[in-house]
C-alpha positions as CSV (number, residue, x, y, z in Angstrom):
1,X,103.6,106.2,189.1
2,X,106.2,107.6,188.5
3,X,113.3,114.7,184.0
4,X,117.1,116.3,184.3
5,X,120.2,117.1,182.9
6,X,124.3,117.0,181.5
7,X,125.0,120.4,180.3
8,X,126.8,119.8,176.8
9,X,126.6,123.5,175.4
10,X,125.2,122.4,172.5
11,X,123.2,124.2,169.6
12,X,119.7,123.4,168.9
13,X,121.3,121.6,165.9
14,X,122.7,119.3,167.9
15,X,119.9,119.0,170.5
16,X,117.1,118.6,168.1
17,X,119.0,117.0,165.1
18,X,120.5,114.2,167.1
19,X,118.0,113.6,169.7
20,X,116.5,110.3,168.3
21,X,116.6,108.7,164.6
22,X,114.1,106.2,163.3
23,X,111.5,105.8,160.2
24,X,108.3,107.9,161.5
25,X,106.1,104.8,163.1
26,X,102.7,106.9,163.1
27,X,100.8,110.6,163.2
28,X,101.3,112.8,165.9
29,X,97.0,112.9,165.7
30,X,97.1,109.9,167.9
31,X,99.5,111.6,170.5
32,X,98.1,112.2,173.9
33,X,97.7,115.7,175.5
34,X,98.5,115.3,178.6
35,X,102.0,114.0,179.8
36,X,103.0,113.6,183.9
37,X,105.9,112.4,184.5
38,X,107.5,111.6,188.5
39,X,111.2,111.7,188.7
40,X,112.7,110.0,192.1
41,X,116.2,110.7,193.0
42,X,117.6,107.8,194.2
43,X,120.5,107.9,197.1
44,X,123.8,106.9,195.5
45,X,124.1,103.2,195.6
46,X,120.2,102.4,196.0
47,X,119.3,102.0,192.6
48,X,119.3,98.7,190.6
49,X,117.7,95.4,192.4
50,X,116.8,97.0,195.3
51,X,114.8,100.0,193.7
52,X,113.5,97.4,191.2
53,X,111.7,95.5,194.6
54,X,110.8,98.2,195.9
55,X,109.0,99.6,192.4
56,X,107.3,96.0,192.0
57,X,105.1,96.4,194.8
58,X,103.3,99.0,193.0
59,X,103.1,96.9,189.9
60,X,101.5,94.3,191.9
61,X,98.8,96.7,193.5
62,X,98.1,98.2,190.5
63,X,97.8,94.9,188.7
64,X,95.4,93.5,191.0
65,X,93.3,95.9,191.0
66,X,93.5,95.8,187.4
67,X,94.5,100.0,187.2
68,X,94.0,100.7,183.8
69,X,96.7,104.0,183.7
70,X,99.8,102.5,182.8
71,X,103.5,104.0,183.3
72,X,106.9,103.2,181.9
73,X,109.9,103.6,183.9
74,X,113.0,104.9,182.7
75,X,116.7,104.9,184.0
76,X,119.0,107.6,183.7
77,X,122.3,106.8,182.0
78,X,123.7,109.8,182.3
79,X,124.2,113.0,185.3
80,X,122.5,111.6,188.4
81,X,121.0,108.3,189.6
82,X,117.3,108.8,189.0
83,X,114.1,107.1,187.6
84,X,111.3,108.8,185.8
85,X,107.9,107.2,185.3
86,X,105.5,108.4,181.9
87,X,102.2,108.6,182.0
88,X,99.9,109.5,179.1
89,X,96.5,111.2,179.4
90,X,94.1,112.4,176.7
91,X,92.7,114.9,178.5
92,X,92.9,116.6,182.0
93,X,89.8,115.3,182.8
94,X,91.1,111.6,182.6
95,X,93.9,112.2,184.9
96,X,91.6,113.9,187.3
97,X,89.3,110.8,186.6
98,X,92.6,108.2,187.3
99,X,93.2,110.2,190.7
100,X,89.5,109.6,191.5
101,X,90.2,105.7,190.7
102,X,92.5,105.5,193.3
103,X,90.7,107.8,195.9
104,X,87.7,105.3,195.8
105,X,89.8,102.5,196.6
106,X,90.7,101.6,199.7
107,X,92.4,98.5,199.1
108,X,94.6,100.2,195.9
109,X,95.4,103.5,198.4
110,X,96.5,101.6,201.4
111,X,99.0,99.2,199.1
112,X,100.2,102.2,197.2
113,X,100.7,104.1,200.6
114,X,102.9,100.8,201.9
115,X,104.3,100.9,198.7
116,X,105.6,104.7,198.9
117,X,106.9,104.0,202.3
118,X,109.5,101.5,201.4
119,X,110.1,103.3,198.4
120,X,111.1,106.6,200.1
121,X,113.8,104.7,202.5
122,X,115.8,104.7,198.6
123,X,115.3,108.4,197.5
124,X,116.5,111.4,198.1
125,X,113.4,113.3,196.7
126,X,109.9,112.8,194.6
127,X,109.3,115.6,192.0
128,X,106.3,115.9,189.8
129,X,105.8,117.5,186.4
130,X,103.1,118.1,183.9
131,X,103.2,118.8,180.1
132,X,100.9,119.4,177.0
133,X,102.0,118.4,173.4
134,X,102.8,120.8,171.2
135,X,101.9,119.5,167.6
136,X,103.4,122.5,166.1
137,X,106.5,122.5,167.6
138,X,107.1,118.4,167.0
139,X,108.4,116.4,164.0
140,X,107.3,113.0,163.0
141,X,106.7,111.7,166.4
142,X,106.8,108.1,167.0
143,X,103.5,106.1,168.1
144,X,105.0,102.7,168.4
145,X,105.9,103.6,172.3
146,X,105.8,99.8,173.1
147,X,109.1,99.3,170.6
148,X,110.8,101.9,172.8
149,X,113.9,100.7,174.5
150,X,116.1,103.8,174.6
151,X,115.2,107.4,175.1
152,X,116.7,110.9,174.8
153,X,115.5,114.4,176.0
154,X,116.5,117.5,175.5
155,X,114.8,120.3,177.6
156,X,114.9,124.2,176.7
157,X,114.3,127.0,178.8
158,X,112.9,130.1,176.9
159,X,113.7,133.8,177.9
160,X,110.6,135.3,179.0
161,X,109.0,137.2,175.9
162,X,110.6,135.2,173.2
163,X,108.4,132.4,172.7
164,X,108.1,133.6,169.0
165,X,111.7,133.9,168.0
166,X,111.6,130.0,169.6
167,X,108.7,128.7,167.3
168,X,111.1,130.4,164.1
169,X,113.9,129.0,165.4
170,X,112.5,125.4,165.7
171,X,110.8,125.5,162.3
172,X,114.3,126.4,160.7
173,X,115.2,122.9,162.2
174,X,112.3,120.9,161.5
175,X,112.3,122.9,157.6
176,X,116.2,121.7,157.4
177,X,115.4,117.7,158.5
178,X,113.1,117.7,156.1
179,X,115.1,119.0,153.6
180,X,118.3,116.6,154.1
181,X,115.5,113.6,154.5
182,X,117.2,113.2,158.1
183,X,115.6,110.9,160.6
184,X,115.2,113.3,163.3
185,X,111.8,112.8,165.2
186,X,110.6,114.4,168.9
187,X,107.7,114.8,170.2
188,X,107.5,118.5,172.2
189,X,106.2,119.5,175.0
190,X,105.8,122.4,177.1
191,X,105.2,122.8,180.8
192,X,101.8,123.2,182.3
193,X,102.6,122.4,186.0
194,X,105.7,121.9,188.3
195,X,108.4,123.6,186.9
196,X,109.3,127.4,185.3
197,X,107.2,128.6,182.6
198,X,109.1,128.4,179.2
199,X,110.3,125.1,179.4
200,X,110.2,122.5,176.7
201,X,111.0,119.4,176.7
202,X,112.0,117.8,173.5
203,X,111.0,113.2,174.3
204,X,113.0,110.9,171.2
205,X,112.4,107.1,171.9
206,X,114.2,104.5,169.5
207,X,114.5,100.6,170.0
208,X,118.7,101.2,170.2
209,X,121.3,103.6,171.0
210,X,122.2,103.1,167.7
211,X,120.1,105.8,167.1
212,X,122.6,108.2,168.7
213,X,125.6,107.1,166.1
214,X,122.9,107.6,163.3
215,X,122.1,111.1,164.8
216,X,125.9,112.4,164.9
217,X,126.5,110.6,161.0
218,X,123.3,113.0,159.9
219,X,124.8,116.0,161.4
220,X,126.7,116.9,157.7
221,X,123.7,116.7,155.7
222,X,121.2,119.0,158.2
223,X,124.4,121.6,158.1
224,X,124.2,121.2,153.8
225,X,120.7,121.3,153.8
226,X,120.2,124.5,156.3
227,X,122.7,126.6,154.1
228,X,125.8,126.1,155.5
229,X,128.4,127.4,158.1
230,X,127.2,130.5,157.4
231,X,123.6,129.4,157.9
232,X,124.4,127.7,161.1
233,X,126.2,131.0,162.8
234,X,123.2,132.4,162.1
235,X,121.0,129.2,164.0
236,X,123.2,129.3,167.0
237,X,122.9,133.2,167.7
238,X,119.0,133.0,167.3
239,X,118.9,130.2,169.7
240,X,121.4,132.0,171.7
241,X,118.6,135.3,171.5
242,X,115.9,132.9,173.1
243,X,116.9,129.8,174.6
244,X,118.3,130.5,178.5
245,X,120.1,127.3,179.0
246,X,119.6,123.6,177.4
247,X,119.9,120.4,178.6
248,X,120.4,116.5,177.6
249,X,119.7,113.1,178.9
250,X,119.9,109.6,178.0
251,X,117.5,107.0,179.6
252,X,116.7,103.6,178.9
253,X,113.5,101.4,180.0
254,X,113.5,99.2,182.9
255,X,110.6,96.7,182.1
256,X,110.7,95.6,186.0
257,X,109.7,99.2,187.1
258,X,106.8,99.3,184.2
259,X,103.3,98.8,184.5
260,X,102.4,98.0,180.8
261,X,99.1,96.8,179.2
262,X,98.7,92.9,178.3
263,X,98.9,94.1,175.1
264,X,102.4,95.3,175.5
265,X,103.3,92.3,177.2
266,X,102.0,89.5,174.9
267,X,103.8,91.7,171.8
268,X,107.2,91.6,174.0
269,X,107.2,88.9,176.8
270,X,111.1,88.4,177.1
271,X,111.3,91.9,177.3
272,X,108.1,93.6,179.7
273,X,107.9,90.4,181.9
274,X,111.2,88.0,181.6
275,X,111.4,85.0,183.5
276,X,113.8,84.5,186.2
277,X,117.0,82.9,185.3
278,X,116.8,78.8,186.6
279,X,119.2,78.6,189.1
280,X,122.0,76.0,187.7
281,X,122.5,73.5,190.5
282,X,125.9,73.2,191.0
283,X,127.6,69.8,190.4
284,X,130.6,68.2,191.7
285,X,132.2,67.3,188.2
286,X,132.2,63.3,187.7
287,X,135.4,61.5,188.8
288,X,137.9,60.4,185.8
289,X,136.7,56.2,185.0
290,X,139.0,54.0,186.7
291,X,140.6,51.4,184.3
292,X,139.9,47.7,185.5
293,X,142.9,45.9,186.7
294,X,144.9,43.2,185.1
């Protein structure tokens, strides 16, 4: 199973307002707790069919042995070649309990274990990161993750001692979406393991990257709806006081790298589990008819 950046040297306006649009598709109640995410730096020119082989051998272990922790895999689309792989706990306790599942079986470890082998031979490194979700800090989160086709992050590392003037500074935001009636949503989390303390990672997934365009058209109205110019000098130097540096990314889902419930898979088919293209036959076209003679 299986996050990192462009520097655009933009304001939290920009990071938050345009990070994902859609209609809110369910409460953040029903949000997990836990998120892990791998990220695997690929070597340049390793990615594509030959990291999507490689990946299927852990689809097939896990699916015979019926694993029931499922991942999605994303593709960067922008900075460098990578893949990330997201997977959702409730608690602690049920990631510790999926470890366990895999400890206990022999036949799962070894095929995961051949698995990572091959793997490695296409990556320059294997990183690990874990996160909790912040309810507080999110805005209309999406729920309907199997819809997800396109995703955008932002990630924000807070100066040490200002996680307060971060919370106000994020609930200016969230007040001004509301306000425009924007379609701005994220889901935030911050980190619990694997990384500096103080960074928050802001997760958008939309069906389209037509998203993006309806971000950047919305821009006007959160700038209106803050207050202003004036308003948004005032935005930029708070998040100047308290944000270190802030990054954004663009993935989108590769379906052969996922390991996704039936569920999933019976809403989607053409999408999680496409069948190979028939291989057209190639035919020698017909001669021209030959007119009889006279």
């Amino acid at each position: 199973m299986k996050i990192c950046p462009v520097v655009l040297g933009l304001s939290l306006t920009l990071a938050l307002g345009t990070i994902a649009v859609a209609q809110d598709a369910g409460s953040d109640s029903s949000v997990p707790m836990v998120l892990q995410i791998t990220r695997e730096n690929i070597k340049p020119y390793k990615g594509g069919a030959a990291h999507d082989k490689t990946e299927s051998a852990f689809i097939a272990a896990e699916t015979k042995a019926k694993f029931p922790v499922y991942y999605v895999a994303l593709n960067s689309q922008s900075g460098r070649s990578r893949a990330l792989y997201m997977s959702r706990f409730d608690t602690f306790v049920d990631m510790e309990k999926a470890n366990k599942m895999v400890d206990m079986n022999a036949t799962l470890s070894a095929e995961l274990e051949r698995a990572s082998l091959a793997d490695g031979e296409l990556l320059d490194e294997v990183d690990q990161y874990v996160f909790t979700y912040d309810k507080d800090l999110s805005y209309h989160p999406h729920t309907d993750l199997q819809a997800h086709r396109v995703y955008q992050f932002s990630i924000f590392q807070v100066k040490p001692g200002h996680r307060k003037e971060w919370e106000d500074v994020v609930k200016m935001v969230k007040d001004a979406h509301e306000k425009a009636g924007t379609s701005a949503h994220w889901g935030m989390y911050e980190i619990a393991f694997g990384f500096d303390d103080g960074t928050y990672l802001a997760i958008s997934g939309d069906p389209s990257m037509s998203a993006i365009d309806v971000g950047y058209a919305e821009d006007k109205k959160f700038v209106e709806a803050l207050g202003g110019e004036e308003a948004m000098q005032k935005l930029d130097a708070m998040f100047g006081d308290c944000v270190q540096s802030s990054h954004n990314e663009l993935y989108t889902v590769n379906p052969k790298q996922s390991y996704v419930s039936e569920d999933w898979i019976k809403a989607d088919p053409s999408f999680w589990r496409p069948k190979p293209a028939a291989a057209m036959a190639a035919k020698p076209p017909a001669p021209p008819a030959q007119k009889s003679g006279q």
